[in-house]
MARDRENDO-745544 format. One record per residue (C-alpha): residue in three letters; z, x, y. Coordinates in steps of 0.25 Angstrom, whole numbers, plus 5000, padded with zeros to 4 digits. Each point is the difference from the previous one (the first is absolute). Example, Ala and Ser with C-alpha at 12.3 -4.5 7.8 and 13.67 -1.06 7.14 Angstrom:
ALA503150494982
SER499850065014
END
This chain:
UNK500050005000
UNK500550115009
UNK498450074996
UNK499449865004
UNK500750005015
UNK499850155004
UNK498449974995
UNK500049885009
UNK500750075011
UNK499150135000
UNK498849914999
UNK500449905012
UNK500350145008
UNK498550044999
UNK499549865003
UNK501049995012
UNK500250145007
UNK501550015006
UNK499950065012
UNK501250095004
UNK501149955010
UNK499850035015
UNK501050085007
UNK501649965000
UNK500149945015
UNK501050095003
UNK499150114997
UNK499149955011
UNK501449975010
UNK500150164999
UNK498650025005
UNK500249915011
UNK501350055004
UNK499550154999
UNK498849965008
UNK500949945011
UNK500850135002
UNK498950095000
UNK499549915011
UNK501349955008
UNK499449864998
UNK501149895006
UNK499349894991
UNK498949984992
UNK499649904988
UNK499149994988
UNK499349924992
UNK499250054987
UNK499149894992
UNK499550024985
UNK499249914992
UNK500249885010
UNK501550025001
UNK500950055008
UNK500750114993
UNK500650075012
UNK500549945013
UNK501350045008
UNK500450045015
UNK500650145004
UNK501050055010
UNK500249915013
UNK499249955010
UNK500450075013
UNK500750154999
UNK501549975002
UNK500349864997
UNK500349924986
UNK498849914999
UNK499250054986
UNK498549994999
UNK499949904988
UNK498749964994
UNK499849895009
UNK500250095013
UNK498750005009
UNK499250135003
UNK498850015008
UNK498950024991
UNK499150055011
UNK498550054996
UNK500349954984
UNK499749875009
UNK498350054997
UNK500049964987
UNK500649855003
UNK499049985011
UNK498750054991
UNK500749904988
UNK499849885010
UNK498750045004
UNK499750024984
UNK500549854999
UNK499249955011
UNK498850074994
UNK500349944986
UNK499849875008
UNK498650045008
UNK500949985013
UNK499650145003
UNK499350124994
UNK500450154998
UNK498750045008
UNK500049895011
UNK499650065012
UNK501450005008
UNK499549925013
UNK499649874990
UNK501549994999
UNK500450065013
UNK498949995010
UNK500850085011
UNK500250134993
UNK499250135004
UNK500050144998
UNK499550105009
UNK499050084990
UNK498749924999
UNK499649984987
UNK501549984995
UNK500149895008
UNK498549944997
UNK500550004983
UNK501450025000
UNK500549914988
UNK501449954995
UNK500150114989
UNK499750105009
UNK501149965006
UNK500850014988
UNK499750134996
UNK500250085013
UNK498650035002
UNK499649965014
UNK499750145008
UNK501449955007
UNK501350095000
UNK501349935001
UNK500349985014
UNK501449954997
UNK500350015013
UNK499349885004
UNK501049924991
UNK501150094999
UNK500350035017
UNK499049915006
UNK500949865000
UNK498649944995
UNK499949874992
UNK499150014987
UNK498849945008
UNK500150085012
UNK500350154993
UNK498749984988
UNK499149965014
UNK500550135005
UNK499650074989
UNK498949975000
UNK499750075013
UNK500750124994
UNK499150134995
UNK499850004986
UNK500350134993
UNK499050014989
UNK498649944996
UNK500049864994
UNK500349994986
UNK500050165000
UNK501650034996
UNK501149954996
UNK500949985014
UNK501349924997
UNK500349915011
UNK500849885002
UNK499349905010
UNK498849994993
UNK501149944988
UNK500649905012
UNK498449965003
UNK499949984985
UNK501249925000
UNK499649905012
UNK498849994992
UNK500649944988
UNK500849905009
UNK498749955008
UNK499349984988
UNK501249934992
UNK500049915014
UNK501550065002
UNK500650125004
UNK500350144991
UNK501549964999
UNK499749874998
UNK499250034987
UNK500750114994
UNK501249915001
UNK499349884995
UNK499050094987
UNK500950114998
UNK501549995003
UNK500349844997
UNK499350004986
UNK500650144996
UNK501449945005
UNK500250125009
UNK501149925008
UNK500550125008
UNK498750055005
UNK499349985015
UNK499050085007
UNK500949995011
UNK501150115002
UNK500749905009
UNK500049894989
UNK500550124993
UNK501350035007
UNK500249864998
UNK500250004985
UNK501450024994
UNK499750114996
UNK499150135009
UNK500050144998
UNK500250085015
UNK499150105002
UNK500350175002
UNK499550125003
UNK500450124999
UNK500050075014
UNK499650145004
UNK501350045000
UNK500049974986
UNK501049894999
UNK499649854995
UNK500449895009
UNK499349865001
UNK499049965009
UNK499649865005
UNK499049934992
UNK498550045006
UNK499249875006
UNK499050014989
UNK499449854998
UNK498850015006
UNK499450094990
UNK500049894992
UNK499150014989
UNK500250184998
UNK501449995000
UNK501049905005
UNK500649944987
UNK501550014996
UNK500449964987
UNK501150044990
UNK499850084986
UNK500249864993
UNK498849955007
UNK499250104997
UNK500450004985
UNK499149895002
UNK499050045007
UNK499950114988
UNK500049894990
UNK498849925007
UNK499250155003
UNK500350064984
UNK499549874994
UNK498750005009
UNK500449885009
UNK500849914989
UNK501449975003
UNK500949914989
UNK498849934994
UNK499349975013
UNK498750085004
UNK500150005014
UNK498850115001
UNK498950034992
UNK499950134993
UNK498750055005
UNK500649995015
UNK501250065000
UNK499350134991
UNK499150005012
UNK501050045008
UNK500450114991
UNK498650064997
UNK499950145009
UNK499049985015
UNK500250125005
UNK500550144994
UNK501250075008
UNK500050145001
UNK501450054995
UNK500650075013
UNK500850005011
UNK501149884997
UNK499149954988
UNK500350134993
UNK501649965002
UNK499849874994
UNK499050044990
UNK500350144994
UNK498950074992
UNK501050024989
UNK500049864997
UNK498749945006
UNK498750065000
UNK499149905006
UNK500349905012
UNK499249875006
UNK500349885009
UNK499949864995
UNK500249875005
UNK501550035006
UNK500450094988
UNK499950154998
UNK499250004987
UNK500250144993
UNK500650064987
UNK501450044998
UNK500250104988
UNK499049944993
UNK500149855000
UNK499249935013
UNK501049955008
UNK500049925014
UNK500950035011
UNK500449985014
UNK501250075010
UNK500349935012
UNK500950065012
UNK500649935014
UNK500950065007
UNK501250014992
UNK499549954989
UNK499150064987
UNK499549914987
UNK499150044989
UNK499249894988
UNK499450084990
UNK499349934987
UNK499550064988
UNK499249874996
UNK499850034986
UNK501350034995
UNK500449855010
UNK500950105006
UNK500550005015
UNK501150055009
UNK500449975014
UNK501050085008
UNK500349985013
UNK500950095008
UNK500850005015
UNK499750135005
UNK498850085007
UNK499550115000
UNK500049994985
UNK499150024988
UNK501449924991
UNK499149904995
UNK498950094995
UNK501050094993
UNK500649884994
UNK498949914996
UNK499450124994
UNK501350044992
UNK500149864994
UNK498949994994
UNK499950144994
UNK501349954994
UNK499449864996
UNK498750064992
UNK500750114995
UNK499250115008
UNK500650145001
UNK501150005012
UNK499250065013
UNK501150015009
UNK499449915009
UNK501450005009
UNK500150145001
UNK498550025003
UNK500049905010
UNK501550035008
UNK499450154999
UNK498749935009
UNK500749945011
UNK500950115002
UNK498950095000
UNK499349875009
UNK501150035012
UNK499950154996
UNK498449985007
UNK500549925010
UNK501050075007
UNK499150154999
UNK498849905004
UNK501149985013
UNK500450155000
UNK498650035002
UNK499649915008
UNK501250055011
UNK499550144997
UNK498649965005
UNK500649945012
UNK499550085012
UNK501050045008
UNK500250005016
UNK499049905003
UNK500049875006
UNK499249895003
UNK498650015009
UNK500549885010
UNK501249955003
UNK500849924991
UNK499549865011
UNK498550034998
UNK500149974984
UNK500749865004
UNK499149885001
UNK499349934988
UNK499050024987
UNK499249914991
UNK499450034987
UNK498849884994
UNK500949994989
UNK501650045002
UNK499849935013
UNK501050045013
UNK500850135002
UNK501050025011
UNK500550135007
UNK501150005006
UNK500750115009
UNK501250045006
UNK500650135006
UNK500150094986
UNK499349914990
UNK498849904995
UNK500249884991
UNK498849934993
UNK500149854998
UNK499149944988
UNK500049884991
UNK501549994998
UNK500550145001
UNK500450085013
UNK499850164995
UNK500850105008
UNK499050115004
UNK500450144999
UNK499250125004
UNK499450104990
UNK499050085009
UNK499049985008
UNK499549855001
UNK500549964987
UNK501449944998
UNK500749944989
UNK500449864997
UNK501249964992
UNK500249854999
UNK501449965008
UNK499849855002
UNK500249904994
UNK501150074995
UNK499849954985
UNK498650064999
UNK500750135008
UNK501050024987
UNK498849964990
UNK499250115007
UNK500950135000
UNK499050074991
UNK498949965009
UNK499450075013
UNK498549965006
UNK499350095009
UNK499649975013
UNK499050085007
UNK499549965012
UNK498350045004
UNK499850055015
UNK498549995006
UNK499250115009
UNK500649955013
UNK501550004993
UNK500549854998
UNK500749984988
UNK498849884995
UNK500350004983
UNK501150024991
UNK500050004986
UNK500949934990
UNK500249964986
UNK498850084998
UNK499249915010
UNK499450035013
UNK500649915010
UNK499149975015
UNK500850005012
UNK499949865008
UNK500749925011
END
C-alpha cells in the first residue's frame, strides 16, 4: 500500500510541478529595513505582487522625521512620473473603444497645441507624445516656476526652441505627457482626472488615490515630503504645487492602491474577473518606440551589469533586467522618490515608494526584492546605489569647487547696478524683471524672486529666495544670469534658464 501511495505521489509531482516557497517576509523586512539605513529614508512602503496576489504589502518608519505617526500601507506618496504609465493605459482604453487612435495627429484632439519646429508641428501624433520624441526638451520650467495652468504653459511650449529634429532621439520631457493627458479627456468629453478616476482608480477600488496633491493631504493618511539639504541634514519641505502637470505626474496613491494597479497591469488589463482593457492595448503601450541610450541619469537607473538594452514605450521603460524583459518607471517630486518595476512574464511586480530626495532608495530597493524573489545572485544593489549618491554629492560639491575657482577675481559689472534694472521678455517664458537697489539686483519671474549675486563680469548668479517654500526646496539649486550689452553699452538681453530674454518696456 505504502509502494501504491509513493508511486502515486511521484507521478502527481511530475504532472503538477511544485514550485518552491517565495522568501519568509521577514527575509524581505531586513531588505527594506537595510535599504532604509543605507538611505536615512524617514518612510517608505512596499508592495510586491506575484501570480495576481498580493504577497508583499506593508508601510515603513514614520511619516514625518520626528513624530510617532507610521507609514502604513494605506499611507499616501506621490507617485510622480509612475503617473505616464496610467495616462498611456486611459489613452490605450479610449483607443480600444475607437474614441482616439495611437497615431491621431495631436490637433484633432487639441486643435490649439503647437510646437515651434515646422514639420513636428505639421505631424506631431499622440504616440509621439507618449514616447518622448518631439524634438522638444523638457522646459520644466514652464510648469515647475512659471504659476501656468495646463493650458497656458503647453501653449508656451509650443513657442519654446526644440532641442533636437522631430522624431530623431529620445528626449524625455514631461508637458508633451500633460498634452497627452488633456487629450485623453477632450476625447472622453471629460477631463484627464475625470477619466482616470472614473477608468482606472474606481474599478480598480484604489480608494486612497487622487491626481491631486491637495486632495492628498486631505486623506487620513499622507506622507510629508524631505529633502536632505546641503548641509546634509534631512528636514521636511512643504508639498511642491505639482497638479497642473497632470497627465506626466500628479498622481498620489498609496502602496495598496498600487498593488492593484499591479494586478490589472500583470494580468494584461484584467482585474477580479473583469477585463477592463484588452490585451493588444495595454501591450501597446509596453512594445519599445524609441531606444534610450544608456548614459547620463539613464545609466544610474539602468546599470549595464543588469540591463544591456534600453527603449521607451508608451509611459514605461521597456528593457531587460538580468535576463528577463522587464517594464519600469521612477518618479521624483521634490521630497519624494517611487519606483514600479514589472517583470510581465514571471506576473511579478514591485512598487516602492520612498520620502526623501536626493535619493536613488527605490531603485536599490525595488531591485533588491526581486533579485530575492526570483532567486538571482545578490548584487548589492543597496551598496551599489548609496555608493552612487555619495559619490553624486561628491561631483556636485567639486563641480561648486571648481566653478568658484573659475571665478574671475577683482572684477565687477560693466554699468552700474541701475542700468541692469527694467524689464525682459522671452516668446515662450514670458516676462522678466530686474530689479535694483544700492548693493544688489533681484529678478522676478513666474512665481520666484532670485537674489542675484555677482560672479564676474556681466554674469550673476541666482539663488531662488522667495516664496520662501520653493527658496528651502532649492538650496541645491543656482541659475545663472548673464546680462548682454550692445555696441553703444546699454544693457539690451539677458540670458536665463538657458533662454535668451529681450529687454522691453
Amino acid at each position: 500500500m505504502i509502494r501504491h501511495v509513493l508511486l502515486w505521489a511521484i507521478l502527481l509531482a511530475g504532472a503538477f510541478p511544485i514550485h518552491a516557497a517565495g522568501p519568509e517576509p521577514a527575509a524581505l523586512d531586513t531588505i527594506v529595513a537595510d535599504a532604509m539605513k543605507a538611505f536615512d529614508v524617514p518612510g517608505a512602503a512596499v508592495a510586491i505582487v506575484q501570480d495576481d496576489k498580493v504577497i508583499y504589502l506593508k508601510g515603513f518608519g514614520v511619516r514625518k522625521a520626528g513624530e510617532k505617526e507610521p507609514v502604513t500601507e494605506d499611507t499616501v506618496f506621490a507617485i510622480a512620473s509612475c503617473s505616464k504609465a496610467f495616462t498611456a493605459t486611459a489613452i490605450a482604453m479610449l483607443v480600444a473603444e475607437g474614441k482616439m487612435n495611437w497615431d491621431d495627429p495631436v490637433r484633432k484632439h487639441v486643435d490649439w497645441f503647437r510646437l515651434s519646429d515646422p514639420s513636428a508641428d505639421r505631424d506631431v501624433t499622440i504616440r509621439d507624445l507618449l514616447c518622448h520624441r518631439t524634438g522638444m526638451p523638457r522646459h520644466d520650467m514652464l510648469w515647475a516656476a512659471a504659476a501656468n495652468l495646463p493650458e497656458g504653459y503647453i501653449r508656451d511650449y509650443g513657442k519654446a526652441k526644440p532641442s533636437t529634429s522631430f522624431r530623431s532621439t529620445w528626449e524625455y520631457a514631461n508637458i508633451p505627457f500633460t498634452t497627452a493627458g488633456v487629450a485623453s479627456g477632450l476625447a472622453d468629453k471629460s477631463d484627464w482626472p475625470t477619466l482616470i478616476q472614473k477608468r482606472i482608480f474606481s474599478p480598480l477600488g484604489m480608494k486612497t488615490a487622487t491626481t491631486s496633491a491637495r486632495e492628498a493631504m486631505t486623506r487620513p493618511e499622507f506622507a510629508v515630503p524631505h529633502n536632505r539639504f546641503v548641509d546634509g541634514k534631512i528636514g521636511p519641505v512643504a508639498r511642491a504645487d505639482v497638479d497642473s502637470v497632470r497627465g506626466a505626474g500628479s498622481i498620489n496613491a498609496s502602496v495598496r492602491d498600487l498593488s492593484q494597479w499591479l494586478r490589472f497591469q500583470l494580468a494584461n488589463g484584467e482585474i477580479d474577473g473583469k477585463k477592463l482593457l484588452a490585451t493588444a492595448a495595454i501591450k501597446e503601450t509596453r512594445k519599445p518606440q524609441m531606444i534610450v541610450r544608456q548614459e547620463g541619469r539613464w545609466l544610474t537607473f539602468f546599470p549595464e551589469k543588469s540591463t544591456r538594452f534600453l527603449n521607451y514605450g508608451l509611459g514605461w521603460f521597456v528593457h531587460d533586467y538580468r535576463g528577463h524583459m522587464a517594464v519600469s518607471h521612477g518618479g521624483t517630486l521634490d521630497g519624494f522618490r517611487a519606483q514600479t518595476m514589472l517583470i510581465p512574464d514571471k506576473k511579478l511586480g514591485v512598487v516602492v515608494f520612498g520620502n526623501l530626495t536626493p535619493s536613488t532608495f527605490p531603485e536599490a530597493l525595488s531591485k533588491a526584492l526581486l533579485d530575492k524573489i526570483l532567486g538571482l545572485s545578490d548584487e548589492a544593489w543597496i551598496e551599489f546605489y548609496a555608493k552612487n549618491d555619495k559619490s553624486t554629492e561628491a561631483t556636485r560639491i567639486a563641480t561648486l569647487k571648481t566653478r568658484e575657482k573659475n571665478r574671475k577675481a577683482d572684477t565687477k559689472p560693466s554699468r552700474e547696478l541701475p542700468a541692469y534694472a527694467g524689464f525682459y521678455a522671452e516668446p515662450a517664458y514670458g516676462r522678466a524683471e530686474v530689479l535694483a537697489d544700492k548693493d544688489a539686483l533681484t529678478l522676478k519671474w513666474g512665481r520666484w524672486t532670485l537674489k542675484l549675486e555677482h560672479r564676474h563680469f556681466d554674469t550673476f548668479t541666482g539663488t531662488v529666495s522667495a516664496p520662501a517654500d520653493d527658496a528651502l526646496r532649492n538650496q541645491r539649486s543656482y541659475y545663472d544670469v548673464v546680462f548682454k550689452l550692445n555696441a553703444a553699452g546699454d544693457v539690451e538681453r539677458l540670458q536665463f534658464l538657458e533662454q535668451d530674454f529681450t529687454r522691453s518696456k
